[in-house]
C-alpha positions, 0 to 999 in steps of 0.5 A: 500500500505505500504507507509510510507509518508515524503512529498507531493508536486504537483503530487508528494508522497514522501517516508521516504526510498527515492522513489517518486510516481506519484499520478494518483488518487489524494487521491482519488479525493481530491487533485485537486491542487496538495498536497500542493499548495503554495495559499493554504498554505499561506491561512493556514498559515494566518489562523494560526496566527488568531485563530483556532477552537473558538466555536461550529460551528454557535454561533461565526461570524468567517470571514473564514466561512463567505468569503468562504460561499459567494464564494462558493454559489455565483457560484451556483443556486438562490435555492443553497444558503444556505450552512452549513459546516460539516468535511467530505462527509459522514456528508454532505450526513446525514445532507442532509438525516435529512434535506430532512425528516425535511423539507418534513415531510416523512420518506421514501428515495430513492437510486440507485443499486451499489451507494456509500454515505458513511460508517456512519449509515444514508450514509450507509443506503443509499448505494447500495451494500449489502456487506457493508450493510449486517454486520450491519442490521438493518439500516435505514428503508423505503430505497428504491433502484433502478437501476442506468440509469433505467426507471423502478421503477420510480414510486416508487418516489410518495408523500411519499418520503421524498428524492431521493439520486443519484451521478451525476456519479457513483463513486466507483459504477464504474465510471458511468455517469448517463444519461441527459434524465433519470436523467432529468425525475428523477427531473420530477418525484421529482418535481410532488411528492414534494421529494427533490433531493440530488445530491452527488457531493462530487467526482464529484464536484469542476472542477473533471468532467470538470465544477465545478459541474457536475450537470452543465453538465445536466441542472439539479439543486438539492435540496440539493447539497453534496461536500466534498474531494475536497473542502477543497484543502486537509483539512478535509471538507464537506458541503451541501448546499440548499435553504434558505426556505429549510433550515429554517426548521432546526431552530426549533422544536427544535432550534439546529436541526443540530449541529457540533463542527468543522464544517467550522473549520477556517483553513479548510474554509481558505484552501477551500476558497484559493482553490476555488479561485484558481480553478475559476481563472484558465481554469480547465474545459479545464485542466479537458477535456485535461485529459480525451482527452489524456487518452482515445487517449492512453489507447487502445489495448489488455486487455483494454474494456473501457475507461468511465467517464468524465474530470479527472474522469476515469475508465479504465475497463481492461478484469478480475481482474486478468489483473488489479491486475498486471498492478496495481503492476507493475505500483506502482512498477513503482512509478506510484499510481493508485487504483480501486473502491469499487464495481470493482476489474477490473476497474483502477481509473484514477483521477490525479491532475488537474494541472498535466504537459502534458508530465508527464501525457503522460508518465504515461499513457505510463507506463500503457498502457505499463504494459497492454501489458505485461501481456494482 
């Protein structure tokens, strides 16, 4: 987009030639707060005066580690209670991919048509779209894809499978949720085989969809949980999280089986900490609905063919491409951010701050159901 940035606040950009841009997708899902919420920046702050990175992750007790591995898994299932801290979603997903092989002692992974887990080797090798793949073949062997919301091939899933790999809701695959029943039956199938299964949640995650894990909406637990983007309240942060009996496997053969040196840096695990409790202390599940009940009231009319997902993540699926590259640029001409996903160039990403005022969301959905109108 060319933006030069001079400051961020609330749902607010700021540029350095005086504009002021309203934020409709958060940075892409990770300010959930606003940019720079002030408990946010007094946790930093705090942190600051204490130290920052002291050790390689793991040989140091450092408190902000600590602090915010207990809240984080005491809000979660008794089988997610082990969590280990990473930099960002895409080493959350390889952690996840070595864990599950370690612990199962197989090789072989399977994935969904059109997901979206990252741009490092492994998270690539597990993403289901061939033109992000093609140009770096070969990647990892024994993946196996299947169709998103499909029965079909569902006994590929058998006792050679190390891990089954799936985003609760398609994220840059277009904003799909994935059905109860079928994901359902994917945690049968999982549990009859011995896979394990490893819920992406680093966009859905942290009250996006409406609670603070979507995995929470379908009465389906992972084995091992992914989160990142928001987490760290915009710090750089991932995790994956398990189950201690899970994790045991990666403190031999040999003793160091996962290591990173700034994983759960001490300002990040501040900033994460003062996040989440801000989130557990707010009504987001109803801030998140309030979005998408007001989103899908007035995103209707010409041009538009649906408005899909859930909470304060949105995909507004406009007739062709050519449709949506106009209203994009007229919104930003507007000072309204909006963007699209990977795998869609006729689908507008809806994913605001879930702190956004009512009337400022109101108006920008206005703006943009405004700008349909013109060029529908």
């Amino acid at each position: 987009m060319g933006l030069e940035i001079k400051k961020a606040e609330g749902c607010f950009l700021y540029t350095k030639d005086g504009r002021r841009f309203t934020d409709l997708i958060s940075g892409i899902a990770v300010s959930s707060l606003g940019h720079r919420h002030p408990e946010v920046l007094n946790a930093i702050k705090k942190q600051l005066d204490k130290h920052l990175h002291v050790m390689v992750y793991g040989e140091f007790i450092q408190e902000p580690q600590s602090r915010f591995a207990h809240r984080l898994c005491s809000k979660l299932p008794d089988t997610l209670d082990r969590v280990y801290f990473v930099n960002s979603g895409t080493e959350a997903i390889e952690g996840a991919l070595k864990l599950s092989k370690k612990f199962t002692g197989r090789s072989k992974l399977v994935a969904f048509q059109n997901s979206y887990h990252g741009d490092t080797h492994g998270s690539l090798s597990v993403t289901g779209r061939n033109v992000y793949r093609d140009p770096y073949e070969p990647l990892l062997p024994n993946v196996h894809f299947l169709n998103y919301n499909s029965f079909d091939g569902l006994d590929t899933i058998n006792r050679e499978t190390a891990a089954v790999i799936i985003e609760p809701i398609q994220g840059e695959g277009g904003i799909i949720p994935a059905e109860t029943g079928w994901l359902k039956e994917i945690r049968k199938r999982c549990d009859e085989t011995g896979a394990l299964l490893i819920f992406d949640e680093i966009q859905t995650g942290f009250f996006r969809t409406g609670s603070l894990f979507a995995f929470e909406q379908y009465g389906v637990v992972p084995d091992i949980l992914c989160l990142a983007k928001a987490m760290g309240g915009g710090m750089p942060m991932g995790a994956f999280v398990s189950s201690t009996e899970i994790f045991e496997v990666f403190k031999h053969n040999p003793p160091l089986n996962h290591v990173t040196t700034f994983g759960g840096h001490p300002v990040c695990c501040a900033a994460a900490n003062a996040n989440l409790r801000v989130l557990l202390s707010g009504d987001f599940s109803a801030k998140a609905a309030a979005i998408e009940k007001t989103a899908r009231r007035i995103l209707k009319g010409e041009g538009i063919e649906e408005v899909r997902g859930r909470g304060a993540m949105l995909g507004l699926q406009l007739r062709d491409s050519r449709l949506t590259q106009k209203v994009v640029k007229e919104c930003f001409e507007n000072g309204i951010i909006l963007g699209w996903t990977l795998h869609s160039n006729s689908l507008i990403r809806i994913a605001p701050p879930l702190i956004i005022d009512p009337k400022l969301l109101e108006d920008s959905l206005q703006t943009i159901l405004g700008a349909i109108r013109k060029f529908a």
